[in-house]
N, C-alpha and C positions, 0 to 999 in steps of 0.2 A: 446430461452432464457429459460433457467431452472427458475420454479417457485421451490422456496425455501419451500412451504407448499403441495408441491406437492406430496411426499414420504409418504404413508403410514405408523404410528406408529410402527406397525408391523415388518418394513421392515428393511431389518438392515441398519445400519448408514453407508452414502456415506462420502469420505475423501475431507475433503477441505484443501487447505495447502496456504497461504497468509503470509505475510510478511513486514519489510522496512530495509531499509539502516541504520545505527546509523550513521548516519550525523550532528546530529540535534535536537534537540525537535520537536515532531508530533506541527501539528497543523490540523486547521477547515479543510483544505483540506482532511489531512487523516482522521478527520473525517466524513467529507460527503458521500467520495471517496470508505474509505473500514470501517473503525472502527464501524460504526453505524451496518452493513450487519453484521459484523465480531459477533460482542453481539447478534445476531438473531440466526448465524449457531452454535455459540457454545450449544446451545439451541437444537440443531436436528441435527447436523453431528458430524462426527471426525473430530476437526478442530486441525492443525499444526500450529504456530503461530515462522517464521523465523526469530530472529534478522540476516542481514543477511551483517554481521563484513566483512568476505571474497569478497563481491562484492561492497560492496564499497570502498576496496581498488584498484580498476580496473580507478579510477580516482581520488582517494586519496592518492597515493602509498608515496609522498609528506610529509604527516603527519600523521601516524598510528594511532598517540598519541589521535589524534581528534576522531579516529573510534574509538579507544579501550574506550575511555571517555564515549560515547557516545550510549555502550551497555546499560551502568546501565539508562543513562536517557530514554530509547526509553522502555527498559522495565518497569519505572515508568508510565511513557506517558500510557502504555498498563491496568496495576494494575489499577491507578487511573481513566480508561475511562471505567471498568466495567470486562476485561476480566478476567476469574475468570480461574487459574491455575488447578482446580479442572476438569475443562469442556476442559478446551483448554490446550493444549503442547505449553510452550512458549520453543523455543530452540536457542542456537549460532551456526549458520552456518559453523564456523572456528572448531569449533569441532566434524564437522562429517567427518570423514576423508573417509566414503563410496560416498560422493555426491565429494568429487574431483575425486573420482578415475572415477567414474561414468562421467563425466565431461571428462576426458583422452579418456576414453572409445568413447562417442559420437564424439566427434572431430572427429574420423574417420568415420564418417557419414554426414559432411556436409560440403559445399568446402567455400572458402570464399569468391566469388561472390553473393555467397545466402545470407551471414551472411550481404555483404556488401549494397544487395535490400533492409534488411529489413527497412523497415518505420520508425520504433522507431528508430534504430540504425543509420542512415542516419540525423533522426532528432537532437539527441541527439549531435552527431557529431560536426555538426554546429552549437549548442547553445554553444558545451563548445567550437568551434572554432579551433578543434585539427588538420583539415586541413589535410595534410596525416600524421603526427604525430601522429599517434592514439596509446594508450597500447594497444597490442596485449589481454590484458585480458578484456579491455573495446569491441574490438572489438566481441570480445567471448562470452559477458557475459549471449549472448540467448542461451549457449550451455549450460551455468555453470546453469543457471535456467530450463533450460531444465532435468537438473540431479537433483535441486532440488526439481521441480515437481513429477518425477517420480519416486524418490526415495521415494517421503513418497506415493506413489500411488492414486497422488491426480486425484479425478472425477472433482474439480470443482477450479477452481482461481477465487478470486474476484481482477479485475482490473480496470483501467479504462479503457476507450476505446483506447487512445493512445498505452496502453501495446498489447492489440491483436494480433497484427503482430506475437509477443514473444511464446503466447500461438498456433498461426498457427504453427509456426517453432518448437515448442516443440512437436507437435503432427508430425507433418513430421518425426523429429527426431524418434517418437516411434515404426510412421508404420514404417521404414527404419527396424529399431531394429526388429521387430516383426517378420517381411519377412524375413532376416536375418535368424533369429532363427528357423523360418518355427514354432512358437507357438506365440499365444499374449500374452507373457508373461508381458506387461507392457500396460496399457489402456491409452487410450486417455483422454484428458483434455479439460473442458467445462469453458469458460471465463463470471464470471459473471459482466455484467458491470453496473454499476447502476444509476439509468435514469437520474437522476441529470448531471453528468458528469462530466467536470474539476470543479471549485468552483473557478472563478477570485482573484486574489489577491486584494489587498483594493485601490490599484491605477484604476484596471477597464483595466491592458496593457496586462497581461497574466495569465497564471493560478496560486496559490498559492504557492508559492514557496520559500522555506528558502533562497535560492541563489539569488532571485531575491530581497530581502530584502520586501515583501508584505503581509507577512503573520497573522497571528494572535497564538500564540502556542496557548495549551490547558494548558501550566502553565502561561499563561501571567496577571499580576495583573491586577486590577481594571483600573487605571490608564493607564495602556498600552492600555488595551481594549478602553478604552473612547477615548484614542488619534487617536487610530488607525480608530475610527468610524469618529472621527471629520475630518479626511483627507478624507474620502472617496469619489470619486468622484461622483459628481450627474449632474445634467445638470448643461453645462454653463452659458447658455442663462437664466436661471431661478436666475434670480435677485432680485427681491420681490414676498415676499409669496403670490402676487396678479396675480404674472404673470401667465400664462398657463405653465406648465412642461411640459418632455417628460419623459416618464417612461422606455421605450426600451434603454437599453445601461446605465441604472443609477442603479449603485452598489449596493447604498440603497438599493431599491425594490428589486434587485439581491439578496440581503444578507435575504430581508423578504420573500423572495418567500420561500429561504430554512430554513429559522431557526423560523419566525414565523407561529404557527399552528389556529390560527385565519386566515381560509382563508376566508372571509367573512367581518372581518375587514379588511386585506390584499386589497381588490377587492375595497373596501367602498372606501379606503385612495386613491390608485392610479386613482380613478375617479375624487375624489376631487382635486388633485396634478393636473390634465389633465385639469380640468376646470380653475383652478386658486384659490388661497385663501389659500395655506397649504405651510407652509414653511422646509426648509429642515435641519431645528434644530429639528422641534415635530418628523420626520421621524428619523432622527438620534438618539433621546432620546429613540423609540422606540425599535429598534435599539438595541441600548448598553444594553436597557434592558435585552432583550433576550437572549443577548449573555454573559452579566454576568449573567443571571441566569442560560443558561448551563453550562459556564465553573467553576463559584464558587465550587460544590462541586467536580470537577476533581481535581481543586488547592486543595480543602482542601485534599482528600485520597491522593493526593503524597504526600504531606508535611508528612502525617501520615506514608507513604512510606517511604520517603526519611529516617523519623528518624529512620530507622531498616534496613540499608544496605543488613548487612547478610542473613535477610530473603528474600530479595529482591535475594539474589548471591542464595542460598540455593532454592529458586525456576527455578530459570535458570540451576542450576547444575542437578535437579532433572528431568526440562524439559528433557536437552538436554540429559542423559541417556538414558531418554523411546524412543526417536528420533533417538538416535545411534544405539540402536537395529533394531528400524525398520527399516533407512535406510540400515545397515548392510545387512539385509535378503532381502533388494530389490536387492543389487549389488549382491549376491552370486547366487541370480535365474539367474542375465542377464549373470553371467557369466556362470554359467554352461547353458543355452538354447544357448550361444552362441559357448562354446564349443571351445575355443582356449588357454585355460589357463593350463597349463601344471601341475599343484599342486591339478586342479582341479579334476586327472581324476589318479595318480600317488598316492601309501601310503606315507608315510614319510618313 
């Protein structure tokens, strides 16, 4: 595991390239998961920051409307949770038209019994239930990531652990390329994963998730938050604040382990919980504490976002420019080390 303070000041800056889908409004997930890591590296790397419109249409194809919506809030979601366009490249996917081509390219490097082992993919699969109905671009889309890894020439991915498989396969893909080309013209990809892990959704059944209806956005009011805390599950059998708790498998504690930095009060409460005498309204009030007091000033900067669209659009356009170059010059290296492109080697 790459230690992120690791790098000498000195040294020059390693490329990180991370991303999400515009499905949705982020939520605590992304921010456990990568957002938090994300506001560290832009701080010490070249950090890439993907809206990434084109691969979630590989299971949205249904409703465009909802992806194309769904740029402007995800790059809210980003402004307001600290990433500062100054440090980090926010870009849209759909308009690098180097990472399709690159995309085209790799297909012919991996068959589709590989694409159909992977773990994530196989997983994935079966949640949305596609059975052998799968899009051909869903079944693909470790290839399509794999172009946009390597197109901004990233050293490092922050994922979760579930994603891994993705970033194995994307490095297959590169040695394939590299041997290929008989040069390494394209480096390998380091998966940061970080130690937290999934972040449960507030039912306590699976990991965070918009589709699962479980989540918490990072724009969600006062109100939301409070309801959201008041369902969450804690143990059954703890019926009065008298009885003895169990703390293993109780959301609560799940939610203070990560979001309260009192760990000392943390440790104090679940001893007391364990003994008996602590009911799970004071847990919960704590709770909601904490979690409105990270997301209040998120809600405040989008609002502040939200009122200025264009500069909102006018950073994404500015992003994606610096993005297009550089993926550009990633495709034109693989294509000439690869040496089969006829315009490539031909005057006009």
């Amino acid at each position: 595991m790459h230690d992120l303070h690791d790098t000498p000041s000195s040294a020059p800056r390693l490329t990180v390239l991370t991303g999400d889908r515009p499905t949705g409004p982020l939520h605590l997930g992304h921010y456990v998961g990568s957002l938090k890591t994300r506001l560290e590296l832009q701080e010490t790397h070249t950090q890439y920051l993907l809206v990434a419109d084109t691969q979630a249409l590989t299971d949205n194809a249904h409703d465009p409307d909802k992806v194309r919506r769904n740029v402007l809030e995800v790059a809210l979601d980003y402004l307001a949770v600290g990433i500062d366009p100054g440090k980090t490249t926010i870009a849209v996917q759909s308009a690098l038209p180097a990472l399709a081509e690159l995309t085209l390219l790799y297909l012919n490097f991996v068959t589709v019994a590989r694409l159909e082992r992977n773990p994530t993919i196989k997983e994935e699969i079966q949640a949305r239930g596609f059975g052998r109905d799968i899009p051909a671009g869903f079944l693909c889309y470790p290839v399509a990531q794999a172009a946009d890894i390597t197109g901004f020439k990233a050293h490092f991915v922050p994922v979760g652990e579930d994603q891994a498989p993705l970033i194995e396969q994307t490095n297959e893909i590169v040695r394939r390329i590299n041997r290929q080309a008989g040069v390494d013209v394209l480096p390998e990809a380091q998966a940061l994963i970080p130690t937290m892990g999934r972040l449960p959704g507030v039912d306590g059944k699976a990991k965070m998730s918009k589709s699962q209806n479980n989540s918490i956005a990072l724009s969600s009011s006062p109100d939301v938050i409070r309801e959201a805390v008041k369902r969450m599950y804690t143990d059954p059998n703890h019926l009065r604040a008298s009885d003895p708790g169990t703390v293993e498998g109780n959301m609560v504690f799940t939610y203070l382990d990560v979001f309260d930095d009192d760990r000392t009060e943390v440790e104090r409460l679940k001893a007391a919980y364990r003994a008996g005498g602590l009911g799970d309204m004071t847990l919960k009030h704590r709770l909601e504490d904490k979690l409105q007091a990270l997301i209040a000033p998120m809600r405040e900067r989008r609002e502040r976002f939200a009122r200025d669209p264009a500069h909102v659009f006018s950073v994404l356009r500015e992003g994606t420019q610096r993005a297009k170059a550089v993926t550009q010059q990633t495709l034109d290296e693989v294509r000439a080390a690869l040496g089969t492109f006829l315009f490539d080697s031909v005057s006009p």
